[in-house]
VMD Tcl script that builds the backbone (N, CA, C; Angstrom):
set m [mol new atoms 474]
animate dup $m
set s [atomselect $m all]
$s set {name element resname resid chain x y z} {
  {N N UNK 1 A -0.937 -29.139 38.771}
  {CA C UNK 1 A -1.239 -30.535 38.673}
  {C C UNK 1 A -2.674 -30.814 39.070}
  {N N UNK 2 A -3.162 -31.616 39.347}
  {CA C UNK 2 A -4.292 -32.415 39.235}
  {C C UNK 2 A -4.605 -32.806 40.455}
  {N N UNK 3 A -3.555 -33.071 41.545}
  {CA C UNK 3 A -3.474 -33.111 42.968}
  {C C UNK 3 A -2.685 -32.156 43.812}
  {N N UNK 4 A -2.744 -30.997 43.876}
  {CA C UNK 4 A -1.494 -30.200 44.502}
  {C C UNK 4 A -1.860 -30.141 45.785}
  {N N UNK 5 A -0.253 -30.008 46.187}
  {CA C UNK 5 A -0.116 -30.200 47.872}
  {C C UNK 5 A 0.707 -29.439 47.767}
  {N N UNK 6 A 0.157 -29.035 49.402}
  {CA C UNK 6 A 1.643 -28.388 49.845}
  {C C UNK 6 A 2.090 -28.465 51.214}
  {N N UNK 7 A 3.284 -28.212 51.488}
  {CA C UNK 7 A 4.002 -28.807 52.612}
  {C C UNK 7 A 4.505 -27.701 54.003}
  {N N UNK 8 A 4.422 -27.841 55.190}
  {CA C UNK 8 A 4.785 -27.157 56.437}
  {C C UNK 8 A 6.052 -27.300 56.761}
  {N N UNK 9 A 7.308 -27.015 57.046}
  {CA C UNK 9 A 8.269 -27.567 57.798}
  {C C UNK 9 A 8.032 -26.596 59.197}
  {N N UNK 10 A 8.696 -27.017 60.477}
  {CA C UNK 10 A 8.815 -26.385 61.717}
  {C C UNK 10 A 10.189 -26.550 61.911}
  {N N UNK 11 A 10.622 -25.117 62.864}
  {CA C UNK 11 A 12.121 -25.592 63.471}
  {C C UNK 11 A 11.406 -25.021 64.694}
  {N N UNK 12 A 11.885 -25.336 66.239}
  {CA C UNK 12 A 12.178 -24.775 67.203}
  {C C UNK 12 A 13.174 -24.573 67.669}
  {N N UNK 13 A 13.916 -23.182 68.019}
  {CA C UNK 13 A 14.971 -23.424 68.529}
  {C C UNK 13 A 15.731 -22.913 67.702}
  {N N UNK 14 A 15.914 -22.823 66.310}
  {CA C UNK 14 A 17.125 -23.207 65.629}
  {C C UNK 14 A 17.157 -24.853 64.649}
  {N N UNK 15 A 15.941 -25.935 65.406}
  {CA C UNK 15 A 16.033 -27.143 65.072}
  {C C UNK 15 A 14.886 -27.570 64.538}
  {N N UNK 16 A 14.840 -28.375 63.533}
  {CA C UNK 16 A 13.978 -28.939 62.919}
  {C C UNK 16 A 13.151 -29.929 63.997}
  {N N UNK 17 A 12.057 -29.555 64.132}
  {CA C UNK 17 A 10.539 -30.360 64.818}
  {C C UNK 17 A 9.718 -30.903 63.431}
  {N N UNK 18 A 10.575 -32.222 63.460}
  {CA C UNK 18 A 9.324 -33.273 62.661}
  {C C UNK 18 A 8.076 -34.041 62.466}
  {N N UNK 19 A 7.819 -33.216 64.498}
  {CA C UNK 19 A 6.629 -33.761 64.609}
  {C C UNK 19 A 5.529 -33.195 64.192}
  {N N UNK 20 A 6.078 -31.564 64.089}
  {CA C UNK 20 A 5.142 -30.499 63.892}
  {C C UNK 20 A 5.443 -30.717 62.047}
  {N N UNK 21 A 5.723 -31.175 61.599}
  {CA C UNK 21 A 5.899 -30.594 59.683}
  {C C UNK 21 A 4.330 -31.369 59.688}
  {N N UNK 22 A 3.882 -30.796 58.308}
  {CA C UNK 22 A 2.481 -31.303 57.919}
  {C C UNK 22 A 2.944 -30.562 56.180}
  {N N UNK 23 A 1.422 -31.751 55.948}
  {CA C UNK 23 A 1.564 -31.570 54.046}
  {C C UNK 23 A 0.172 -31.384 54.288}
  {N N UNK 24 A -0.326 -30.635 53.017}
  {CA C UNK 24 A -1.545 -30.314 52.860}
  {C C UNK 24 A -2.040 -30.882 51.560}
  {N N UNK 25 A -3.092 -31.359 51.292}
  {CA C UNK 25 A -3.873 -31.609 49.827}
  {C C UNK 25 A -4.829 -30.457 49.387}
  {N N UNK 26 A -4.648 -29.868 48.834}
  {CA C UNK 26 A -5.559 -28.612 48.330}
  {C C UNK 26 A -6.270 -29.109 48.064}
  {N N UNK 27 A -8.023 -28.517 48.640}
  {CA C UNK 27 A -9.019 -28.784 48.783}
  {C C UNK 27 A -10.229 -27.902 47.755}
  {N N UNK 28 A -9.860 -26.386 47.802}
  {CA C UNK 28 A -10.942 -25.873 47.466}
  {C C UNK 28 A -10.490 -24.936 46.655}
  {N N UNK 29 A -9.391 -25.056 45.650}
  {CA C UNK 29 A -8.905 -24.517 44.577}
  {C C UNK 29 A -9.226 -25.040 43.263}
  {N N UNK 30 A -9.838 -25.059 42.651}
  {CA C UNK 30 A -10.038 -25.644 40.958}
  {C C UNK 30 A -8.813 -25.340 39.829}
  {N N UNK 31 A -7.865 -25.858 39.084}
  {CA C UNK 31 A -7.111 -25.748 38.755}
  {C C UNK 31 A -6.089 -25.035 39.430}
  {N N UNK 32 A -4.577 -24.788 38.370}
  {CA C UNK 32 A -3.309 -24.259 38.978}
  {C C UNK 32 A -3.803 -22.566 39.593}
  {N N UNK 33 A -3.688 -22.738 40.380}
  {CA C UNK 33 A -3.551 -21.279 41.539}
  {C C UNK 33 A -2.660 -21.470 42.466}
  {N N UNK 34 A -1.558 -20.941 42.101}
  {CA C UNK 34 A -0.764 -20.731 43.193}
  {C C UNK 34 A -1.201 -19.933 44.913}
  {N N UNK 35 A -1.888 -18.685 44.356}
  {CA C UNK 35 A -2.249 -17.698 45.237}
  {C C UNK 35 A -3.584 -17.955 46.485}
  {N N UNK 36 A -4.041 -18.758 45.500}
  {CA C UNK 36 A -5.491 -19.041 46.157}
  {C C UNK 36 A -5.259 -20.460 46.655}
  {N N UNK 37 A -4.298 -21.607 46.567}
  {CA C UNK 37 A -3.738 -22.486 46.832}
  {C C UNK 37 A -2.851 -22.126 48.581}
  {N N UNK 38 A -1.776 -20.928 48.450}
  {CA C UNK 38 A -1.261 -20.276 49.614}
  {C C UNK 38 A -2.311 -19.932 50.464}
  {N N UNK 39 A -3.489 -19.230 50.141}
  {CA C UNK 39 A -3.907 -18.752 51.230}
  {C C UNK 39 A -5.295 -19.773 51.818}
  {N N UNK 40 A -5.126 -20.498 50.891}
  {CA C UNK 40 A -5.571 -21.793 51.747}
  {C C UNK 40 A -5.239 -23.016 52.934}
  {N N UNK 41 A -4.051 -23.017 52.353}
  {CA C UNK 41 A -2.982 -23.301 53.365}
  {C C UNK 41 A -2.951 -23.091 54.694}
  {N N UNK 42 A -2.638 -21.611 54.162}
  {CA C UNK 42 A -2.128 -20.694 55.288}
  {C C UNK 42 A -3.616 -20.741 56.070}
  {N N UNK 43 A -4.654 -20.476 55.890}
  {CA C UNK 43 A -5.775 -20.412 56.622}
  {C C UNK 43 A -5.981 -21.328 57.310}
  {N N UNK 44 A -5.732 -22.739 56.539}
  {CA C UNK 44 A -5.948 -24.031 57.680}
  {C C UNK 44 A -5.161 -24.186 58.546}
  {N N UNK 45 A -3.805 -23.647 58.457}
  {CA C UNK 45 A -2.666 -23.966 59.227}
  {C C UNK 45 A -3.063 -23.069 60.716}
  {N N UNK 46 A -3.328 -22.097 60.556}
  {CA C UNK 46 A -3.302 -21.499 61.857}
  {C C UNK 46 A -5.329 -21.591 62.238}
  {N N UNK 47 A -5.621 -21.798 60.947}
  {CA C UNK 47 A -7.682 -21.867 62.511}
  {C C UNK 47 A -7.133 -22.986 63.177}
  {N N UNK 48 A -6.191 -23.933 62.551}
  {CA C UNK 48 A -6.277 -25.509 63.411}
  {C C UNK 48 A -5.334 -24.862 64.444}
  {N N UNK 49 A -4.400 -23.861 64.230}
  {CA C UNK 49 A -3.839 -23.595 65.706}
  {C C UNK 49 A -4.901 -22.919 66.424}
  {N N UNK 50 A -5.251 -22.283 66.443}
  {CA C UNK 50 A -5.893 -21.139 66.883}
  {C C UNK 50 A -7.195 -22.216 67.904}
  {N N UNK 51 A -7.799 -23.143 67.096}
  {CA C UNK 51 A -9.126 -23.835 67.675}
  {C C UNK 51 A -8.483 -25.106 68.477}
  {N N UNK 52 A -7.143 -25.601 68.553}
  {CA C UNK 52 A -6.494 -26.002 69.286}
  {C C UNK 52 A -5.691 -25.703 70.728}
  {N N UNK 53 A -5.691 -23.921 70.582}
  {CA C UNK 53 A -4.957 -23.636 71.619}
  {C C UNK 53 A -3.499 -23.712 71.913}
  {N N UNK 54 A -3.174 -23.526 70.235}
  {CA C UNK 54 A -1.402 -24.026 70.364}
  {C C UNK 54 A -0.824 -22.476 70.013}
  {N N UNK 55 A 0.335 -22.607 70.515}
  {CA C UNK 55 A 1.090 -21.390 70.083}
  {C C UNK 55 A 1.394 -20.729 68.978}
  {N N UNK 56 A 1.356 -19.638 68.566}
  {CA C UNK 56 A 1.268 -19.036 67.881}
  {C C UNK 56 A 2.697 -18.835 67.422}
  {N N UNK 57 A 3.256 -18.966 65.717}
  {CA C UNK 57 A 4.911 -18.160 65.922}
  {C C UNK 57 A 5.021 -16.797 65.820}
  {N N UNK 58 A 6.077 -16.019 66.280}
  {CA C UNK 58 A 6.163 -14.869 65.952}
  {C C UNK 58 A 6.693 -14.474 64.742}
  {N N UNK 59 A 6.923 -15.078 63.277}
  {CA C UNK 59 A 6.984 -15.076 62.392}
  {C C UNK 59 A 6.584 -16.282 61.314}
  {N N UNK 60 A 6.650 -15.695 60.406}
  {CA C UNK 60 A 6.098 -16.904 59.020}
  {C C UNK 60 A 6.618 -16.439 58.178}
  {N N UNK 61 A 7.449 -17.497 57.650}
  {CA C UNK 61 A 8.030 -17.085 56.134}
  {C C UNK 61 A 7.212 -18.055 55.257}
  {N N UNK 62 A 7.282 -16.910 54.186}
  {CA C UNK 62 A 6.344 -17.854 52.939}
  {C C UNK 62 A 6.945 -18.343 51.637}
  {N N UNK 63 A 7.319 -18.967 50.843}
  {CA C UNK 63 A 8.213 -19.522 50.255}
  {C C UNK 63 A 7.365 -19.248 49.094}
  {N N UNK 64 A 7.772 -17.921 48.308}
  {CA C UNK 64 A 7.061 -17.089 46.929}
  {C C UNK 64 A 7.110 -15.814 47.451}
  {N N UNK 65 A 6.936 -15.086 46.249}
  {CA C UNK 65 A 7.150 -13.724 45.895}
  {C C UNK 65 A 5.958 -12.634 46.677}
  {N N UNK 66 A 5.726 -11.770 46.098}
  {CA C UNK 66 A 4.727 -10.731 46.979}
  {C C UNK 66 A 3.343 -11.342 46.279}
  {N N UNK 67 A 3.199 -11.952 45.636}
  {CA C UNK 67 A 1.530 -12.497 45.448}
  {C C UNK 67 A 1.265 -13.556 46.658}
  {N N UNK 68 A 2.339 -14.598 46.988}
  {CA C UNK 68 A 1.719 -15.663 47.356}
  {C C UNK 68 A 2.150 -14.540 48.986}
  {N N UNK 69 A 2.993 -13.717 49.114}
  {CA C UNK 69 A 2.730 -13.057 50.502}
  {C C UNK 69 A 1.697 -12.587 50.779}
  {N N UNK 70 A 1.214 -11.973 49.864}
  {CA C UNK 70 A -0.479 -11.295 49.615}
  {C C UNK 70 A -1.562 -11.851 49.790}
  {N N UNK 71 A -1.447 -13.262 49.087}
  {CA C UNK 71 A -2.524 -14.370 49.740}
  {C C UNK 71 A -2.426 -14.850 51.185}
  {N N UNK 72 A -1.131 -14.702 51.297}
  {CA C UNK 72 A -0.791 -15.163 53.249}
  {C C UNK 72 A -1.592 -14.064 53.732}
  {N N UNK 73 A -1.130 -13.119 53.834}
  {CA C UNK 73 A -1.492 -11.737 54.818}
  {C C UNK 73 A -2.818 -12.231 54.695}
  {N N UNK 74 A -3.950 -12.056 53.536}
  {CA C UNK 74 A -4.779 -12.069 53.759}
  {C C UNK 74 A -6.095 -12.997 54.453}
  {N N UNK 75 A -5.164 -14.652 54.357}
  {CA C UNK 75 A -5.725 -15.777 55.240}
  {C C UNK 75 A -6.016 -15.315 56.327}
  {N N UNK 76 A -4.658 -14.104 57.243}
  {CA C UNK 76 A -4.348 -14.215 58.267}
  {C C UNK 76 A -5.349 -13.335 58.892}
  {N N UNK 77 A -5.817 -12.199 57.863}
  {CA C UNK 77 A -6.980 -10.987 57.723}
  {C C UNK 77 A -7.890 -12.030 58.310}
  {N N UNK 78 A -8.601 -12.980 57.818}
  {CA C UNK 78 A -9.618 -13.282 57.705}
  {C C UNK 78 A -9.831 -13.853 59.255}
  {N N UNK 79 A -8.621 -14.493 59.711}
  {CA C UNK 79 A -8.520 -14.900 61.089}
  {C C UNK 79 A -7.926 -14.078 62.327}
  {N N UNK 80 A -7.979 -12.626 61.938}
  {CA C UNK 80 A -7.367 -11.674 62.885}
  {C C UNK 80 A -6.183 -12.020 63.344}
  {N N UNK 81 A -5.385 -12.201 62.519}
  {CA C UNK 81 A -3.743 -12.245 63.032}
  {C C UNK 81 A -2.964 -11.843 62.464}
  {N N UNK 82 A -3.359 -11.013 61.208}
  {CA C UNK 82 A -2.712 -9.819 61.043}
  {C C UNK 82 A -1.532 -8.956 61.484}
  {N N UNK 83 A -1.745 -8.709 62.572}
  {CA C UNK 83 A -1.080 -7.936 63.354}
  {C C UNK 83 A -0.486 -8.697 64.761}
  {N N UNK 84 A -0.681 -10.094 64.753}
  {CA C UNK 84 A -0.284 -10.757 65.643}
  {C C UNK 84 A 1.040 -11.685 65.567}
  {N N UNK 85 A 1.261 -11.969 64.096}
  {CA C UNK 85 A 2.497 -12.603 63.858}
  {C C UNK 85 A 3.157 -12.047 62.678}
  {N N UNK 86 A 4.204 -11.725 62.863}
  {CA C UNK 86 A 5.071 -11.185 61.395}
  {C C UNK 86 A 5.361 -12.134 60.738}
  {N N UNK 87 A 5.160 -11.783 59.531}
  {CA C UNK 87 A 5.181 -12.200 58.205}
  {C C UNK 87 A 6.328 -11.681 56.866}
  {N N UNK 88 A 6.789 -12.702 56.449}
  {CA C UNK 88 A 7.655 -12.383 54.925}
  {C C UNK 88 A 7.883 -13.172 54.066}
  {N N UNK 89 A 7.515 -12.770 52.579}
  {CA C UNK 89 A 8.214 -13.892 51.953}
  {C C UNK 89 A 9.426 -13.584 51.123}
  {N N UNK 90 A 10.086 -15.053 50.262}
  {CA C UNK 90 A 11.195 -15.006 50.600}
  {C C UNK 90 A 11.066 -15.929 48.864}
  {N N UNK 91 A 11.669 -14.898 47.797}
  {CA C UNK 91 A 11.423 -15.669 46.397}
  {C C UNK 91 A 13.016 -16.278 46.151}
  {N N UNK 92 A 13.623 -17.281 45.679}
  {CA C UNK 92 A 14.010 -18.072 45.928}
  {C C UNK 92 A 15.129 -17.318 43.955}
  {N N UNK 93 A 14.340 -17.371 43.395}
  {CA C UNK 93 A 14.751 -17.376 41.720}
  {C C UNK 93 A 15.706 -15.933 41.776}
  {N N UNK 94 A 14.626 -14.821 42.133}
  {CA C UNK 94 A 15.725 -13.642 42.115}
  {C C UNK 94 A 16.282 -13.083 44.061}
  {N N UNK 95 A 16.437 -14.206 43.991}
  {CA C UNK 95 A 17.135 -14.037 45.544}
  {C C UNK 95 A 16.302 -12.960 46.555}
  {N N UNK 96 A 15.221 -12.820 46.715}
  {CA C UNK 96 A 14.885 -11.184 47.196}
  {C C UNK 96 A 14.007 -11.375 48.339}
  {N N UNK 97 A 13.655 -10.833 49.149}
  {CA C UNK 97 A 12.431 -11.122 50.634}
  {C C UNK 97 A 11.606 -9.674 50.834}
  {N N UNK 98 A 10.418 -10.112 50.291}
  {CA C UNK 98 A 9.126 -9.378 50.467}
  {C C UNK 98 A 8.682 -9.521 51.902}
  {N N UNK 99 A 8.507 -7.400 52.172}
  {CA C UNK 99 A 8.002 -7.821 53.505}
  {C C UNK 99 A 6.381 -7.309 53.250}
  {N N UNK 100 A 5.450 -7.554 54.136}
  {CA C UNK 100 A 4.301 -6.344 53.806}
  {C C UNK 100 A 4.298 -5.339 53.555}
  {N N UNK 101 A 3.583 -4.485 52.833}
  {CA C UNK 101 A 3.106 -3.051 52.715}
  {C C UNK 101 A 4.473 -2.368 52.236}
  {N N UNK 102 A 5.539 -3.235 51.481}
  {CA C UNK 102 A 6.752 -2.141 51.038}
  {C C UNK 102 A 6.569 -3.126 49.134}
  {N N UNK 103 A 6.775 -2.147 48.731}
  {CA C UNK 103 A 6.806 -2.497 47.589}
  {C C UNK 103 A 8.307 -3.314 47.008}
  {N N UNK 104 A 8.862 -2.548 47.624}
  {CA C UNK 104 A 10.560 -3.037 46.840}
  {C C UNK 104 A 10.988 -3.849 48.000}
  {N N UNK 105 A 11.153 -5.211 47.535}
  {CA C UNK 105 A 12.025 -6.488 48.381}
  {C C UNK 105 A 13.461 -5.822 48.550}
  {N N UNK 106 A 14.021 -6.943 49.419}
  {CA C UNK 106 A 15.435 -6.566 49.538}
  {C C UNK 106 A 16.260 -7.682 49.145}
  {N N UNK 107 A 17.142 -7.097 48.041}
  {CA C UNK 107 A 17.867 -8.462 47.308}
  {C C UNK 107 A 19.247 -8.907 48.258}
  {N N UNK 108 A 18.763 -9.761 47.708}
  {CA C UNK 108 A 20.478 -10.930 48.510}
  {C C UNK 108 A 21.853 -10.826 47.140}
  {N N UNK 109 A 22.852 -10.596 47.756}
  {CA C UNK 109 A 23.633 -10.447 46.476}
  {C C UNK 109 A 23.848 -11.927 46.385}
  {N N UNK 110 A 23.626 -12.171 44.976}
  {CA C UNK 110 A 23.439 -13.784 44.763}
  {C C UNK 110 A 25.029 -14.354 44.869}
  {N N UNK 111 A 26.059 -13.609 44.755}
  {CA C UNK 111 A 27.683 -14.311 44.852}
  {C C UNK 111 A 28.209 -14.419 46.128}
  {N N UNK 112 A 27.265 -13.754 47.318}
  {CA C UNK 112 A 27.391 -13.845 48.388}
  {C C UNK 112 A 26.793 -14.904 49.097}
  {N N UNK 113 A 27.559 -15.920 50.028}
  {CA C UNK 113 A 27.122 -17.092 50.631}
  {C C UNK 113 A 26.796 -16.512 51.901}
  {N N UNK 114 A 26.016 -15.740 52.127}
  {CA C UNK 114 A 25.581 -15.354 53.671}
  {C C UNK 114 A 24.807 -16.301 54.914}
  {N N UNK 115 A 24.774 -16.299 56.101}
  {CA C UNK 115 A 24.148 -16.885 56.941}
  {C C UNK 115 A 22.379 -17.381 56.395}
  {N N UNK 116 A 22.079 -16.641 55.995}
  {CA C UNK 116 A 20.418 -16.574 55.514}
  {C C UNK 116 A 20.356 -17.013 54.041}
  {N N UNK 117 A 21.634 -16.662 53.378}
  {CA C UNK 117 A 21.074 -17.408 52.038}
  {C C UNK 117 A 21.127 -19.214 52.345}
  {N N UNK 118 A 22.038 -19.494 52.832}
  {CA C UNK 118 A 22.767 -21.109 53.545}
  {C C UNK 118 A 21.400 -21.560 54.209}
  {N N UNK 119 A 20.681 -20.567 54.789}
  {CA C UNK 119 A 19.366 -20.836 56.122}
  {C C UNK 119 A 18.215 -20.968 54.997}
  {N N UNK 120 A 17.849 -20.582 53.781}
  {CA C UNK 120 A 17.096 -20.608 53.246}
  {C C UNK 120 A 17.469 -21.529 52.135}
  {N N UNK 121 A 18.235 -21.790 51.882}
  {CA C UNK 121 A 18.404 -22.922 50.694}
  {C C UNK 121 A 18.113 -24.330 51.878}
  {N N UNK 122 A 18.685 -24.718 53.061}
  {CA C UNK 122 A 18.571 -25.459 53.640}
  {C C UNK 122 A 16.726 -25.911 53.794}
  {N N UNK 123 A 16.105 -24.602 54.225}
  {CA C UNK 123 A 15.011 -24.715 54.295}
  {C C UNK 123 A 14.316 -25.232 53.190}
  {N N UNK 124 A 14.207 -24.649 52.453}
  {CA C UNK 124 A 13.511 -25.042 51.287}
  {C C UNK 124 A 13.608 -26.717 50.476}
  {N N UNK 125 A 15.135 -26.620 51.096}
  {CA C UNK 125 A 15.293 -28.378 50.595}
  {C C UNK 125 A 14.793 -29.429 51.760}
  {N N UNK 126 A 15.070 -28.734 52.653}
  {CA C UNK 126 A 14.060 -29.811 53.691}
  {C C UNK 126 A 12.914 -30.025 53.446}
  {N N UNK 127 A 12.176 -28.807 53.335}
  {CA C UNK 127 A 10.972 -29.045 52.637}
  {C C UNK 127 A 10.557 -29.278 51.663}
  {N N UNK 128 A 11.337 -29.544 50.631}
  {CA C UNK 128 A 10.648 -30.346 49.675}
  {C C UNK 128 A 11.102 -32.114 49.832}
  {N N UNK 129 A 12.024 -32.005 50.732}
  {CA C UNK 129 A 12.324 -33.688 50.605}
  {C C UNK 129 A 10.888 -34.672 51.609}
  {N N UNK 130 A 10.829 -33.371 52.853}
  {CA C UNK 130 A 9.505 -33.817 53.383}
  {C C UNK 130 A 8.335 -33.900 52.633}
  {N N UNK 131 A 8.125 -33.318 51.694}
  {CA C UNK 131 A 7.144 -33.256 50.753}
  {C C UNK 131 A 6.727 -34.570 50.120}
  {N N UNK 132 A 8.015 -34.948 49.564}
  {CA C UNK 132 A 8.366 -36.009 48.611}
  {C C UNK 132 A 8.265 -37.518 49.190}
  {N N UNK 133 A 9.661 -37.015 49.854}
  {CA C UNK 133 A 9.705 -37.983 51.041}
  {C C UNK 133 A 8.984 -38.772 51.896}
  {N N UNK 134 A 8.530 -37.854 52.923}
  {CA C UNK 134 A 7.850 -38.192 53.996}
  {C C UNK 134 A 6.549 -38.216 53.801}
  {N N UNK 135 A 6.079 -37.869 52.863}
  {CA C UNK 135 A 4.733 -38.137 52.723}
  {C C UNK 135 A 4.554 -38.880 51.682}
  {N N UNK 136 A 5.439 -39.560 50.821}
  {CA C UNK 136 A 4.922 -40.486 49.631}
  {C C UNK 136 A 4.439 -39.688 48.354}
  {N N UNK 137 A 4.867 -38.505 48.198}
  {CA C UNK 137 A 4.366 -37.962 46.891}
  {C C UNK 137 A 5.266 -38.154 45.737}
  {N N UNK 138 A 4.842 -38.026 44.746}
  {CA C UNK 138 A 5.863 -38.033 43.821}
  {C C UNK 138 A 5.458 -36.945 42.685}
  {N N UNK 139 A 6.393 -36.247 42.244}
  {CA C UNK 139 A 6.768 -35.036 41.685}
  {C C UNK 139 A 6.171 -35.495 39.680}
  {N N UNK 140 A 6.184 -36.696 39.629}
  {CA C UNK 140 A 5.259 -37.072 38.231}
  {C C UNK 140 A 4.144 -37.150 38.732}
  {N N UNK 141 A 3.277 -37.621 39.806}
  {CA C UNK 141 A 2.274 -37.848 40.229}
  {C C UNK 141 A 1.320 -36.469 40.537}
  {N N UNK 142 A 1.702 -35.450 41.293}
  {CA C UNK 142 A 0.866 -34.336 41.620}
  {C C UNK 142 A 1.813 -32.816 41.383}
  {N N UNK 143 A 1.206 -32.124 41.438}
  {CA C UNK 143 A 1.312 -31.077 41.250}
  {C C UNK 143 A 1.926 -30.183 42.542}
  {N N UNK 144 A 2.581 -28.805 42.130}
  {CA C UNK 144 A 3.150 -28.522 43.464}
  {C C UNK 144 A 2.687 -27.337 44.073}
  {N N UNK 145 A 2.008 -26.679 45.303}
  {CA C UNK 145 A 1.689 -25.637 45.904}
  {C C UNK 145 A 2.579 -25.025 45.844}
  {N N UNK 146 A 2.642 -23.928 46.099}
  {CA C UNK 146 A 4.103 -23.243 46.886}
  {C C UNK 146 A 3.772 -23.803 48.279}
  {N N UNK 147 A 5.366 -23.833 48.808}
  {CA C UNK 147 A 4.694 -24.397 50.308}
  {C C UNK 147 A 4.992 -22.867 51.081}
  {N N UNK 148 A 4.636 -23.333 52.358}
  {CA C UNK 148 A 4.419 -22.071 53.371}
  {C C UNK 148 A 5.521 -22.488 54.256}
  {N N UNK 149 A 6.267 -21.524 55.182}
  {CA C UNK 149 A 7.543 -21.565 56.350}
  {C C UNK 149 A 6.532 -20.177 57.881}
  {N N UNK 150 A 6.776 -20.887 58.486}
  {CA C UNK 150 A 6.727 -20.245 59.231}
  {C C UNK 150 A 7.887 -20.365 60.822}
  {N N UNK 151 A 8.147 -19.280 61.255}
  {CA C UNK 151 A 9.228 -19.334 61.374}
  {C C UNK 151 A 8.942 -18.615 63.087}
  {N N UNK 152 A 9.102 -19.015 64.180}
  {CA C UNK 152 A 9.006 -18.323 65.529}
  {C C UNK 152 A 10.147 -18.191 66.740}
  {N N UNK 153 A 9.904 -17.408 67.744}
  {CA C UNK 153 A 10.649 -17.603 68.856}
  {C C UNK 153 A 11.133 -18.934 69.334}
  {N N UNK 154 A 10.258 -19.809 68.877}
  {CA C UNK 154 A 10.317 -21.403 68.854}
  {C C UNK 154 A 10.755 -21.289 67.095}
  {N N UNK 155 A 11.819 -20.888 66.678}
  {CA C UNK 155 A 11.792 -21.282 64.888}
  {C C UNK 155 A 11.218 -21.869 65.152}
  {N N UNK 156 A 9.834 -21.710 63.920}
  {CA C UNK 156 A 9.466 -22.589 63.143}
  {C C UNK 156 A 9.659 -21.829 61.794}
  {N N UNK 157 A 9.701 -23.225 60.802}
  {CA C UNK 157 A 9.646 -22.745 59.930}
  {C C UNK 157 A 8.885 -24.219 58.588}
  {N N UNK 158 A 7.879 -23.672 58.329}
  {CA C UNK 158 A 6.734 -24.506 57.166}
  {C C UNK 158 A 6.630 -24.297 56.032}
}
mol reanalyze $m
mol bondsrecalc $m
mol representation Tube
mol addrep $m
């Protein structure tokens, strides 16, 4: 789209923190890029932690396949945290969760209603209703990022 955003959700705990969700307006992407859209995101999301002094999660899930994980990892390169918070993403269409540096995801059997498939459909619809929702966007109006989850000892998840 013409305006793409994309959206944060947080849980702590287990629980959704609404104070912490944030939407983003892509800034420095020129047309549809998903990839370069993610790791823009992802870059602002944590220098603003990082130059704030806020906690860090011990995980981030990214909501797309091994490209838009690829653009995560590498935001995180750029800000040395790499190796400081685990990372995965988590593609939604063929059920499957990319971790770093392995080539082959691990599929969810799609007829199976497991704890994590229930945890990730939930997620994802929260976050797009916050998207929509809570920030006044509308789905004829702009265009859509992939959004980002991040997910910690404090769930969060964006």
């Amino acid at each position: 789209g013409s305006n793409p955003v994309a959206s944060c959700i947080v849980f702590k705990n287990s629980k959704p923190s609404k104070k912490d969700y944030r939407h983003f307006n892509i800034k420095t992407v020129e047309g549809p890029d998903d990839y370069a859209s993610m790791e823009e995101v992802v870059y602002r999301r944590y220098r603003r932690m990082l130059d704030e002094k806020l906690s860090l999660p011990s995980l981030i899930i990214i909501d797309g396949g091994k490209g838009q994980l690829s653009s995560s990892i590498k935001a995180l390169k750029k800000l040395n945290l790499e190796n400081t918070i685990a990372i995965l993403g988590i593609a939604k269409r063929l059920e499957e969760i990319f971790y770093p540096n392995d080539p082959i995801p691990l599929y969810l059997n799609k007829k199976s209603e497991t704890l994590l498939k229930k945890y990730i459909s939930i997620q994802l619809e929260t976050q797009l209703k916050f998207l929509i929702y809570s920030s006044g966007f509308s789905t004829r109006k702009f265009g859509f990022a992939p959004a980002l989850a991040h997910c910690g000892y404090q769930l969060f998840i964006c």
